[in-house]
KOLVOLUM-812263 format. One line per field, with one value per residue (C-alpha): residue number from 1; residue in one letter; chain; x, y, z. Coordinates in Angstrom, 2 decimals, padded with zeros to 5 digits. Example, Ala and Ser with C-alpha at 12.3 -4.5 7.8 and 13.67 -1.06 7.14 Angstrom:
// KOLVOLUM-812263
i = 1/2
aa = a/s
ch = A/A
px = 012.30/013.67
py = -004.50/-001.06
pz = 007.80/007.14
***
This chain:
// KOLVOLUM-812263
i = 1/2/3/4/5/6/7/8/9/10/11/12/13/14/15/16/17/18/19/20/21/22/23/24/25/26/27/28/29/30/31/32/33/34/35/36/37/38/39/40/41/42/43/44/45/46/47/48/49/50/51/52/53/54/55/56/57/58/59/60/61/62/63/64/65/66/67/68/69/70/71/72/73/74/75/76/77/78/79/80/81/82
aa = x/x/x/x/x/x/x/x/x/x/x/x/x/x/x/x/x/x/x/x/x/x/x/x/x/x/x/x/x/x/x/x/x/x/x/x/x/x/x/x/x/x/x/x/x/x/x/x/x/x/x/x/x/x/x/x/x/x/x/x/x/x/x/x/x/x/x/x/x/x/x/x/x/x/x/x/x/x/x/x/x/x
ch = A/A/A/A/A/A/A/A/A/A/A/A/A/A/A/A/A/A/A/A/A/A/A/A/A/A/A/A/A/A/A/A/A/A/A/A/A/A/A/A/A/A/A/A/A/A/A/A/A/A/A/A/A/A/A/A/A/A/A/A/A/A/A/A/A/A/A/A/A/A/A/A/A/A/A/A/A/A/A/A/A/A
px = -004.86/-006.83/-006.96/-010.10/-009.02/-006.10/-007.47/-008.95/-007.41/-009.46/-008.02/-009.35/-008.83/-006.68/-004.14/-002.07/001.16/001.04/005.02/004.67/007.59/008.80/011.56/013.67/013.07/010.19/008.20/005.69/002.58/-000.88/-004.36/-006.95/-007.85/-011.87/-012.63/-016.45/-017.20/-018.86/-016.48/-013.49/-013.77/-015.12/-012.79/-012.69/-011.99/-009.42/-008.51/-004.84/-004.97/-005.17/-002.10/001.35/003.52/003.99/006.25/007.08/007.61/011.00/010.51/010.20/006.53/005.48/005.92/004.14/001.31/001.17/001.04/-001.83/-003.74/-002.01/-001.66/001.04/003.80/006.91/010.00/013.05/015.67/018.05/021.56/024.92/027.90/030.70
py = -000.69/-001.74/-005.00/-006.14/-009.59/-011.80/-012.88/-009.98/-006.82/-004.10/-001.97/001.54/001.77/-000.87/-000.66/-003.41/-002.45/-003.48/-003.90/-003.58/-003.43/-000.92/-000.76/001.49/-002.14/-002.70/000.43/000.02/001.48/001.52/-000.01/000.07/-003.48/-004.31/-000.14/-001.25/-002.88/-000.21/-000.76/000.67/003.58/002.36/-000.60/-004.24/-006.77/-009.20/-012.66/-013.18/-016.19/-015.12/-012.59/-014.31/-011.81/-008.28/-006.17/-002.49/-000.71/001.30/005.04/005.50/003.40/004.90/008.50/007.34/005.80/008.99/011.42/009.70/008.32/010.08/013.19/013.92/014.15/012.91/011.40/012.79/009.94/009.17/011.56/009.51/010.60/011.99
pz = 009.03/012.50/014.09/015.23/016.80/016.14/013.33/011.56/010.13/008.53/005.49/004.41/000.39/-000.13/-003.44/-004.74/-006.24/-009.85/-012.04/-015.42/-018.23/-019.82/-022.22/-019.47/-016.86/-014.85/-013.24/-010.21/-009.64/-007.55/-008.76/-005.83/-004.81/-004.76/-005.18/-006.83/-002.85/-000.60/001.79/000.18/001.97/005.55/005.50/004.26/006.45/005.53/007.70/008.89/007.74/003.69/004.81/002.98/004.83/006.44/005.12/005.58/002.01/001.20/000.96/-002.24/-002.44/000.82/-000.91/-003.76/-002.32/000.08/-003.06/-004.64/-001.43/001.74/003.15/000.01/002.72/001.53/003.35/002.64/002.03/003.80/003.19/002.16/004.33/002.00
***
């Protein structure tokens, strides 16, 4: 994600995370978000002002979204103390 002004922030390959149900509750996934536009590899722009909020994802969707789109890194979780 770059910003090019206060108002502006660009987004390579964009995804939107997608909950569907399943008889075990509801699972999460990833569907890429306007993948037919030429730029959804260079970067679309999108205006801060269409942005509802800013969130930072828990681990588990940041390891999934790196496995299918990343680098395939994973975090490791946080250990409980005993």
């Amino acid at each position: 994600m770059d910003c090019t002004s206060d108002n502006e922030v660009i987004i390579t390959k964009p995804v939107q995370v997608v909950v569907q149900p399943t008889k075990d509750g509801p699972m999460m996934g990833f569907a890429p978000f306007l993948d037919f536009a030429e730029e959804f590899t260079t970067g679309i722009k999108f205006s801060m002002d269409n942005v509802l909020c800013i969130t930072t994802p828990n681990k588990d969707l940041e390891n999934q979204y790196s496995k299918m789109f990343g680098s395939g890194i994973e975090i490791a979780s946080s250990i409980p103390k005993i």
